[in-house]
N, C-alpha and C positions, 0 to 999 in steps of 0.2 A: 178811844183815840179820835183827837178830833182831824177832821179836812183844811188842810190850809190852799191856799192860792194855787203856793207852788206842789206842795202833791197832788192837787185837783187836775193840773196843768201838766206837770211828768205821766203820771197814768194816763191820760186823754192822748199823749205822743206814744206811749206804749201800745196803745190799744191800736190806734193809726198803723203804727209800725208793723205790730203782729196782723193785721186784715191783710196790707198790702205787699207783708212779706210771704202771704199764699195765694198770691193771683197764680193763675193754671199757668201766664208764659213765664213766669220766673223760676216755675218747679225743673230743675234737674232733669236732663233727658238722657235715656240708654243711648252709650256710642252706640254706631253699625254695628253690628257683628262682620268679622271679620270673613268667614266663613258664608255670609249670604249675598248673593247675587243681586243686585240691584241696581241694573248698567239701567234701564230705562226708569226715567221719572214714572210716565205711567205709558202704557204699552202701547204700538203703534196699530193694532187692532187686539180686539180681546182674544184672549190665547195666547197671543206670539209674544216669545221671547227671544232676544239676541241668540246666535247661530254659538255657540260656545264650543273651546276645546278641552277632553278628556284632558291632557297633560298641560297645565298652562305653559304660556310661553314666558320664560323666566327675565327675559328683560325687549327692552322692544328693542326693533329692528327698523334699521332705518337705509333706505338704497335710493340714489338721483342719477340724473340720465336727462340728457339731450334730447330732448325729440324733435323733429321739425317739419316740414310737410311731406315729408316721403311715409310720416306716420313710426311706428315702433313702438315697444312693451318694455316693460320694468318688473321685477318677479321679485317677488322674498318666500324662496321657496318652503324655509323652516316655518314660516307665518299662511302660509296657504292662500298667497295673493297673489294675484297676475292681473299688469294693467294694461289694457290695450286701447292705441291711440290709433284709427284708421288713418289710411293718407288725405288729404283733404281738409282733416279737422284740426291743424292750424298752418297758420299763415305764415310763420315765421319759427326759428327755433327757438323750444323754451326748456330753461332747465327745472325737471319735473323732479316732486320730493313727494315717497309714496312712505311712510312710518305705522308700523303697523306696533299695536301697541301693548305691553306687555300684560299678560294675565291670563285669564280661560277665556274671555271674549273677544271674538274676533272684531275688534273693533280698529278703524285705518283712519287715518288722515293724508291729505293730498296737499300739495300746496306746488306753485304758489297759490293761495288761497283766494276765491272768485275767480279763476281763469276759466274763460268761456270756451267751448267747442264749436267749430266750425261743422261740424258732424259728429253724432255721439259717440266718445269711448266707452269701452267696455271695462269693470271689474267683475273678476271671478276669482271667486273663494270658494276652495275648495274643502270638501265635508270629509275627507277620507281623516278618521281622527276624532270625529266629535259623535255626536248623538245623534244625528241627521241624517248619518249614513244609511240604514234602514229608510229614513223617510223619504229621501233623496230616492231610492230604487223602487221604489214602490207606487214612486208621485205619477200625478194623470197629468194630462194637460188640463189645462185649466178653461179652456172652449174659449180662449182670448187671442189666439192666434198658433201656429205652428210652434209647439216645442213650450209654451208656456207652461210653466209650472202654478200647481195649486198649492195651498199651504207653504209658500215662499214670497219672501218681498225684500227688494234691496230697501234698505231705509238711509234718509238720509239725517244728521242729531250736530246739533249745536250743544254744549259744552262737554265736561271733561270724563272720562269714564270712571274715575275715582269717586267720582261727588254724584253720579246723574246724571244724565243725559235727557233731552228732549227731542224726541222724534219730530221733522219740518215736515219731511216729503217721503210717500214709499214708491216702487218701483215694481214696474211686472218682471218676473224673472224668467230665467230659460235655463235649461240644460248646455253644459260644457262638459261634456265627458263626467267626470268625478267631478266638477262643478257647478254649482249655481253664479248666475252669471245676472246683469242686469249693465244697461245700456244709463251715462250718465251724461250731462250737457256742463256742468262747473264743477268745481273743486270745493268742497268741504270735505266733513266727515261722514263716512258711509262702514255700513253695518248690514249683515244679510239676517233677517228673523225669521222663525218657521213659527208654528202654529197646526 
């Protein structure tokens, strides 16, 4: 059989075709597994993973409130968050939006979002419920100051917990009764991680 032009010409685009139809980023990737944990892109120290709950919370919760400089808290108690505003730390009344968000991770968003404090609030998440209970009772101080805990860090993560999250900032933590607690200065999204 002899080679003409044109089957010289077809084969030579077949062959093209076939190399650059198995480059490695066009190969098909496994979705997530549904069933696997993967709130942090990569961890905000080695070890720690997001603070998680035993029974996830089956849709999010969402509660707003007035605060204004006499100070006040905001709670969703089924979610195991309690936000406390000292007095002092603002200037004026704001209406605050605390949504804690559905699944095994305790993971919360604040808004309005970049609202600065005039003196730090506090969040505390509470462990009675997850896997931390044990580590929570057991914690030392961490020799960073009174009541500081080791093996705990508030973290603070820009995007969405469905897709990853990336850790910005962590936090030294402290004891609140059955909660870990960590002092914050703006609104984002905040997450307590053990290790």
């Amino acid at each position: 059989m002899r080679s003409t032009p044109l089957r010289t010409a077809t084969l030579a685009a077949l062959a093209v075709l076939a190399l650059t139809g198995c480059r490695e980023d066009t190969l098909p990737t496994r979705p997530p597994d549904a069933t696997e944990t993967s709130f942090f892109r990569h961890p905000p120290a080695p070890g720690f993973e997001a603070l998680a709950r035993r029974t996830p919370l089956e849709q999010e919760r969402v509660v707003h409130g007035t605060i204004g400089p006499l100070g006040g808290r905001l709670e969703i108690p089924e979610a195991g968050i309690t936000f406390i505003v000292p007095a002092g730390a603002l200037s004026h009344p704001v209406e605050i939006t605390v949504r804690a968000h559905a699944g095994a991770v305790m993971a919360f968003d604040f808004a309005p979002h970049g609202l600065r404090f005039l003196e730090p609030a506090t969040v505390e998440m509470r462990v009675l419920g997850t896997g931390a209970e044990a580590r929570l009772a057991a914690a030392s101080p961490s020799g960073d100051g009174p009541g500081r805990l080791d093996r705990f860090m508030g973290v603070y993560f820009t995007g969405e917990p469905e897709s990853g999250v990336e850790p910005v900032e962590t936090f030294r933590t402290y004891r609140s009764g059955d909660a870990v607690a960590f002092d914050i200065e703006h609104f984002s999204g905040y997450v307590c991680a053990t290790g």
